[in-house]
Structures are given as structure tokens and as C-alpha cells.
C-alpha positions in Angstrom: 18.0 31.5 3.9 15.4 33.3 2.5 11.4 32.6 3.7 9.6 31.5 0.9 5.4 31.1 2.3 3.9 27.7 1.1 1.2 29.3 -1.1 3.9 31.2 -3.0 6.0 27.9 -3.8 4.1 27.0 -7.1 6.6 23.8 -7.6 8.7 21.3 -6.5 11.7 20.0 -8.0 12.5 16.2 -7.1 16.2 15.8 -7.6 16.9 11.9 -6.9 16.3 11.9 -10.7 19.8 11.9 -12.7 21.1 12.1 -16.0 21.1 8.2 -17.4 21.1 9.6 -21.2 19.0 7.1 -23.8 18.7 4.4 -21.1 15.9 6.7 -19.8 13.7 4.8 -22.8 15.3 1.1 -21.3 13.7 2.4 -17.8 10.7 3.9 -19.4 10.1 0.3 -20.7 10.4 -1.3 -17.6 8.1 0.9 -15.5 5.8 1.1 -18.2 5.8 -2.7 -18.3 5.4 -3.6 -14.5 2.1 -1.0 -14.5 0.8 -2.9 -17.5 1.4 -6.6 -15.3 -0.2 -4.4 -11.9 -3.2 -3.6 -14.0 -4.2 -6.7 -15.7 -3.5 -8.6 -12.8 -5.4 -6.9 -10.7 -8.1 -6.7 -12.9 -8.8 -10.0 -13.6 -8.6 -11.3 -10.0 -11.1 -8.7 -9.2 -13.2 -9.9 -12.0 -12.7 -13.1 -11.2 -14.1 -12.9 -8.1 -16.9 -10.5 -8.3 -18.2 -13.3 -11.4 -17.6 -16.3 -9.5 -20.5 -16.7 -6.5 -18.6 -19.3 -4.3 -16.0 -16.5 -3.7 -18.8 -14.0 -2.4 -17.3 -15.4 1.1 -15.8 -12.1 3.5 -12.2 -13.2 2.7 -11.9 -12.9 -1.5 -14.6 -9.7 -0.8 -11.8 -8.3 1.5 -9.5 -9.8 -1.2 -11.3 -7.7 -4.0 -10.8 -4.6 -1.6 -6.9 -5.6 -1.7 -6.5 -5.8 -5.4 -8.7 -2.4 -5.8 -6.2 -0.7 -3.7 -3.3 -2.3 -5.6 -4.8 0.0 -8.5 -5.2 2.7 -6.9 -1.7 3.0 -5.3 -0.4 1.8 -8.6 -2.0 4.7 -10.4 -0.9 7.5 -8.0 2.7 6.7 -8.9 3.3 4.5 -12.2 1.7 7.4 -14.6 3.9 10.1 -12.9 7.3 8.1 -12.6 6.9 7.8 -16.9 6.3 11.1 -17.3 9.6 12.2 -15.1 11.5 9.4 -16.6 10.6 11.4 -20.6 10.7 14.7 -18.7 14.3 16.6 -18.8 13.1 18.7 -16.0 11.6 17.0 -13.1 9.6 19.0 -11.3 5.8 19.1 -10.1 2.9 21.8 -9.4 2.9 21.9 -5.6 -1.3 21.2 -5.8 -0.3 17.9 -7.5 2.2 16.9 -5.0 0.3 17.4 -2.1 -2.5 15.4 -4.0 0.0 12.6 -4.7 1.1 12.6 -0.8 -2.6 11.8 -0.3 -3.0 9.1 -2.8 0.3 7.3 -1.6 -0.1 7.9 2.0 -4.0 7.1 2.2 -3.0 3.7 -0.2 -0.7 2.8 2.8 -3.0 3.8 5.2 -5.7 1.3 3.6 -3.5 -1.7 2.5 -2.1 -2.2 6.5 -5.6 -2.1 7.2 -7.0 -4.7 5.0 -4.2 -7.3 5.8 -5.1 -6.5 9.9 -9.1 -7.3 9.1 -7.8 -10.3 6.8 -5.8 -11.6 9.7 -9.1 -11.1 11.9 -10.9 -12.5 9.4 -8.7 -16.3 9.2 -8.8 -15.4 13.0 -12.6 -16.3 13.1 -12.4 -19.0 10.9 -9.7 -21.0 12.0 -10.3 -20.5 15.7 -13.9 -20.1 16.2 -15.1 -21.9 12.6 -18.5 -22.9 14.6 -19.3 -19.2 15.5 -17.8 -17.5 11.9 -20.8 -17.2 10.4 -22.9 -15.4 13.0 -19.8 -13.2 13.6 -18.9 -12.5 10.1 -22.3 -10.8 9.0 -22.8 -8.8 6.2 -23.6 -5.8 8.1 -19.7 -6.6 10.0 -18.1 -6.7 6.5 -19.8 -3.7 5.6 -18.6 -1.8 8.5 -15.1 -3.2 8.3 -15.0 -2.3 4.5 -15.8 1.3 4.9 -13.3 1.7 8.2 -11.2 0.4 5.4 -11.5 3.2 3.4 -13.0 6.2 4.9 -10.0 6.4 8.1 -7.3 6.6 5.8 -9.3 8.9 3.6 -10.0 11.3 6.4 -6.9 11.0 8.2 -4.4 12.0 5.3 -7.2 14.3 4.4 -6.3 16.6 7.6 -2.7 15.7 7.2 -1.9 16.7 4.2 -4.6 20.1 4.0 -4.5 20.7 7.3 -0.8 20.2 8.4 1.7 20.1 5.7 0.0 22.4 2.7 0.2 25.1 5.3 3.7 25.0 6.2 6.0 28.0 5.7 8.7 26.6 3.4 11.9 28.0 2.7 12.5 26.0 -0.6 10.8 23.4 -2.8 13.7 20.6 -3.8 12.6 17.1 -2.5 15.8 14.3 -2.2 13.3 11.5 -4.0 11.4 10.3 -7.3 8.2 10.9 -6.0 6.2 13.9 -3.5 6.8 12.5 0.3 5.2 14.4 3.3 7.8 13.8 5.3 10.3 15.6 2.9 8.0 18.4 2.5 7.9 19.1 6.3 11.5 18.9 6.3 11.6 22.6 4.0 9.4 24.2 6.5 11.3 27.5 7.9 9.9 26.8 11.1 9.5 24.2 13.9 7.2 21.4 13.1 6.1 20.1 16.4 2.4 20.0 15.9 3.4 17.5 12.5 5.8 15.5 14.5 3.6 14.8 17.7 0.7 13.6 15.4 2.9 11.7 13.2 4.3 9.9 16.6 0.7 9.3 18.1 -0.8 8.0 15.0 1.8 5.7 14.9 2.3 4.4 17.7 -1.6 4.1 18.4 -2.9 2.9 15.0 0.4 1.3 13.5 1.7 -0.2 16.3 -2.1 -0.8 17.1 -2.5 -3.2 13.6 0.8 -4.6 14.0 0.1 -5.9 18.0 -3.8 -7.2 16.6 -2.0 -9.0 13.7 0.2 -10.7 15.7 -2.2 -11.6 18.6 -4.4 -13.2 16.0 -1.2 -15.1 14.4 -0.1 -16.2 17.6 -4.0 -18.0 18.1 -3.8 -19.4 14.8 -0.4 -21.1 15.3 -1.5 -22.3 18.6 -4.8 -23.8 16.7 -2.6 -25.6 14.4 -0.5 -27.4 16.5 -3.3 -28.2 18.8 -5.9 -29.2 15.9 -6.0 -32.3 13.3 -3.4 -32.2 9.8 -6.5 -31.2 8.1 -6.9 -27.5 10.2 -3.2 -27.5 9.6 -3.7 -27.8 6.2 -6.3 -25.0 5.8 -4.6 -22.8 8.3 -1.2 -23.2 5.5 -3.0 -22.6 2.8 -4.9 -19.6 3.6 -2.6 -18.0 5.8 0.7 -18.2 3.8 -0.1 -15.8 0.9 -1.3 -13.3 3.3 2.1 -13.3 5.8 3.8 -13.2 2.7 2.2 -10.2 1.6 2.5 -8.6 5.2 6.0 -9.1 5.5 6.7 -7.4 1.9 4.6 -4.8 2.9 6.2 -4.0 5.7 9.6 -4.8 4.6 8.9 -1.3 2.7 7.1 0.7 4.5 9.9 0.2 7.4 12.5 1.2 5.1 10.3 4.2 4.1 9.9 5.4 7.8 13.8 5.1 8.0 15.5 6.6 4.5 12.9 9.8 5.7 13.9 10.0 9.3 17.5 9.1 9.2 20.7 10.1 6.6 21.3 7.9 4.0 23.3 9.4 1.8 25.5 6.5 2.3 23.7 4.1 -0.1 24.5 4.6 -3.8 21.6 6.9 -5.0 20.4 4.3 -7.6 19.9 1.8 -4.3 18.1 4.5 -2.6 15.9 5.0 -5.3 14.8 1.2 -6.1 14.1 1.0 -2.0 11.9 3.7 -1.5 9.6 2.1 -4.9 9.5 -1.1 -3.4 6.6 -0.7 -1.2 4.7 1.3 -3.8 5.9 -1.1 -7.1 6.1 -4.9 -5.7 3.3 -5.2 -3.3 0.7 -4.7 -6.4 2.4 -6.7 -8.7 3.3 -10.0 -6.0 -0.2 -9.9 -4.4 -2.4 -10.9 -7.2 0.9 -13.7 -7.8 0.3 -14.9 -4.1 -3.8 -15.2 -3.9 -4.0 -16.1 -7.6 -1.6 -18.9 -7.9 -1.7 -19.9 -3.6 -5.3 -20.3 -3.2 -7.0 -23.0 -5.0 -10.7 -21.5 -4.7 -9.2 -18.8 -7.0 -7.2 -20.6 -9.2 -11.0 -23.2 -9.8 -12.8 -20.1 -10.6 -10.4 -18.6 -13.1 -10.3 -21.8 -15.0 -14.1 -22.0 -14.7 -14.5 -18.6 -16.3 -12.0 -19.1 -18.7 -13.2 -22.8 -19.5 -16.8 -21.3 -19.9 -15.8 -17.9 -22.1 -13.9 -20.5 -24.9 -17.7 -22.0 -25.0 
């Protein structure tokens, strides 16, 4: 096989795309449709709450955050995917690939950190609702809202300029519908140790990290409730359902993300394949603004409020 240096590969070809003839327009139709849902209804819960001052509490501001990142991974793939569907040649400037690695990877990055601070968050208020306010500050929100966003930021930042653009790669076809890291390092001609340790620390110390806080603070808050009166019960339910809904679907595909890139599964029907690896990116903006918007009833008051006073 013949060495092909990374700065001389000007474009990738994805090759999951196949041949579906004038259904491509049925499909085009369908994506374009689920970005148009994403969009508005992300929009107007952010709206919603930025308008409404009795949801200026930490957990619809951490809320807003969410839907702002729903838009943002939303963008970084919806656009692209309806070009490629039109497009009879599907391939991609390698510049704009590594850009979209970064979008993707850094929306990941930020949505499993809101939903840990969120379960922090309900973690304060459920079990220490005496102290929340003098441990909920502005100045902590602050500083949890930009560790929200600038550590993703920075870290797929050095990933993807300072570890995978680099590579050596001896060929440019990616197995998938959209630019993945891990399928980029898999083309490099030589050993990538140095992207495989870090990818395995930051893992296990961050993921894992988020995933052990989120269920210590879950564990609390079930204790809490079958300790405490019906009406804790009651506000643990109704605040804490939407958002282990939305964990659980998150990580429901971001799991099977981690596997289809580490392990062969050419087994699956390609078209099977395909819908899996959107999942994480497609359903997690369009059923979280369907979970806090129909779930919680502070929401629900001040949409009707708005809407109620914009008729007048």
C-alpha cells in the first residue's frame, strides 16, 4: 500500500452512502424535516426561558445551555447529511472533515457534561434544599457553564489539530455518513499509540468520571425519596424523570458509537448501521425539548403565558 502524507490527502470519500435511486428525495424529506422540528424546538424553549423570569433558576439556565447545544450538534451534521443525500459523489475536503470531527465530538463532549452538572444540580436541591441557594451562586453557575463549554472546546481542539490532522494516512475512504476521528486514525500508515493511550485515559478519567458522579448523585436522590414525604417524591419524579430519560438516550448512542468504531460490524445490514450511528447525533435534539417542554410544568406555564400574552 502506497503512503499517502495527511497534508497531501485533499479529500475523503464516505462510502456507507449507496445508490437508493429517486428515494434519495423521500430521505432528503425526512432529514430535512427532523432539522426543521430540532430547530424550532429548540428555539422556542430557549426563548421561552430566557423571556420568562421565574425560570432564571440554575436548572432551566443549564436547561438553555442544553437546547443551545442541541443546535449546535444539530447544525454540524443535518446541513451536510442533505447535501450528501443530493450529492452523486460523496466525498468531503479533508479541512471540513476534521472541522466536523470537532463540532460532533466537542457537542458530545458538552452534552455528557451538562446532564452530569444537571444531576449535581437536582443533587443540591433535592438533598440539601436548605443549603441550595448559598451553594448554587451565580458565580458557581458561571463557572460550571464555562467548564461546560470551554473543556470540550479545548480538548477536541488538541485532538483533532494536534493528533489526528497529523497522521500519515495511506488512504482517505471512511466506512460511515459522516467524518468520525476514530475512522480517520484507522487510515494512518503507522501505529497510533499516542491516539489510543489518550483516547483510553480520557475515557476512563472524564467519562467514566461523569458517569460514577451521576450515578452517586442518583443513588442520594433515590435514597431521599424513599426516606422523605410523597411531596419530595413528587418533585424528585417530576424533575428527575425527563433528565434520566435524556441520559439514558444519550448514552444508549454514544455506547453504540464507541462500539460500531472499535469492533467489526459488518454483520448488521448497512442501512441498520447507518440509522445507529445517527441516533445519538439526530434523536437526542429532537426528544429533549419533547421531555423538558411537555414533562416540566414550570415550562409548559411559561409557554402558555407567552403565548397567552403575544395573542394580546
Amino acid at each position: 500500500m502506497i503512503m499517502i502524507n495527511s497534508t497531501q490527502v485533499s479529500y475523503f470519500t464516505l462510502a456507507a452512502y449507496f445508490d437508493v435511486g429517486v428515494f434519495k428525495y423521500f430521505f432528503f424529506i425526512i432529514i430535512l424535516t427532523l432539522y426543521m422540528l430540532i430547530v424550532c424546538s429548540n428555539v422556542l424553549l430557549i426563548v421561552v426561558i430566557c423571556m420568562n423570569r421565574s425560570l432564571h433558576e440554575p436548572m432551566y439556565l443549564f436547561l438553555c445551555s442544553l437546547f443551545v447545544n442541541e443546535l449546535y450538534g444539530s447544525t454540524a451534521l443535518f446541513p451536510f447529511l442533505l447535501v450528501q443525500i443530493l450529492s452523486d459523489i460523496h466525498t468531503v475536503s479533508a479541512p471540513f472533515c476534521f472541522l466536523q470531527i470537532f463540532c460532533l465530538y466537542s457537542y458530545g463532549g458538552i452534552e455528557f457534561l451538562i446532564l452530569a452538572v444537571m444531576s449535581y444540580d437536582r443533587y443540591l436541591a433535592i438533598c440539601y434544599p436548605l443549603q441550595y441557594n448559598t451553594r448554587m451562586t451565580p458565580r458557581v453557575i458561571a463557572k460550571l457553564t464555562a467548564l461546560i463549554w470551554i473543556y470540550p472546546i479545548l480538548i477536541n481542539t488538541f485532538i483533532v489539530a494536534g493528533l489526528t490532522a497529523p497522521l500519515q494516512l495511506c488512504g482517505n475512504i471512511i466506512n460511515k455518513v459522516y467524518c468520525d476521528n476514530f475512522f480517520v486514525v484507522k487510515l494512518a500508515c503507522y501505529d497510533t499509540k499516542v491516539n489510543n493511550i489518550f483516547g483510553l485515559c480520557h475515557m476512563f478519567s472524564v467519562i467514566f468520571g461523569l458517569i460514577i458522579l451521576i450515578l452517586y448523585t442518583y443513588m442520594r436522590i433515590l435514597k431521599v425519596c424513599f426516606s422523605g414525604s410523597q411531596q419530595t417524591r413528587q418533585k424528585a419524579v417530576s424533575t428527575c424523570t425527563p433528565h434520566l430519560s435524556s441520559l439514558m438516550n444519550f448514552s444508549f448512542g454514544a455506547f453504540f458509537e464507541i462500539v460500531q468504531g472499535r469492533f467489526n460490524m459488518n454483520s448488521l445490514p448497512n442501512l441498520l448501521r447507518i440509522f445507529l450511528s445517527l441516533y445519538w447525533l439526530t434523536f437526542q435534539p429532537l426528544v429533549n425539548p419533547l421531555l423538558y417542554g411537555l414533562k416540566m410544568s414550570k415550562i409548559r406555564t411559561a409557554f402558555k403565558s407567552l403565548l397567552f400574552w403575544n395573542k394580546m
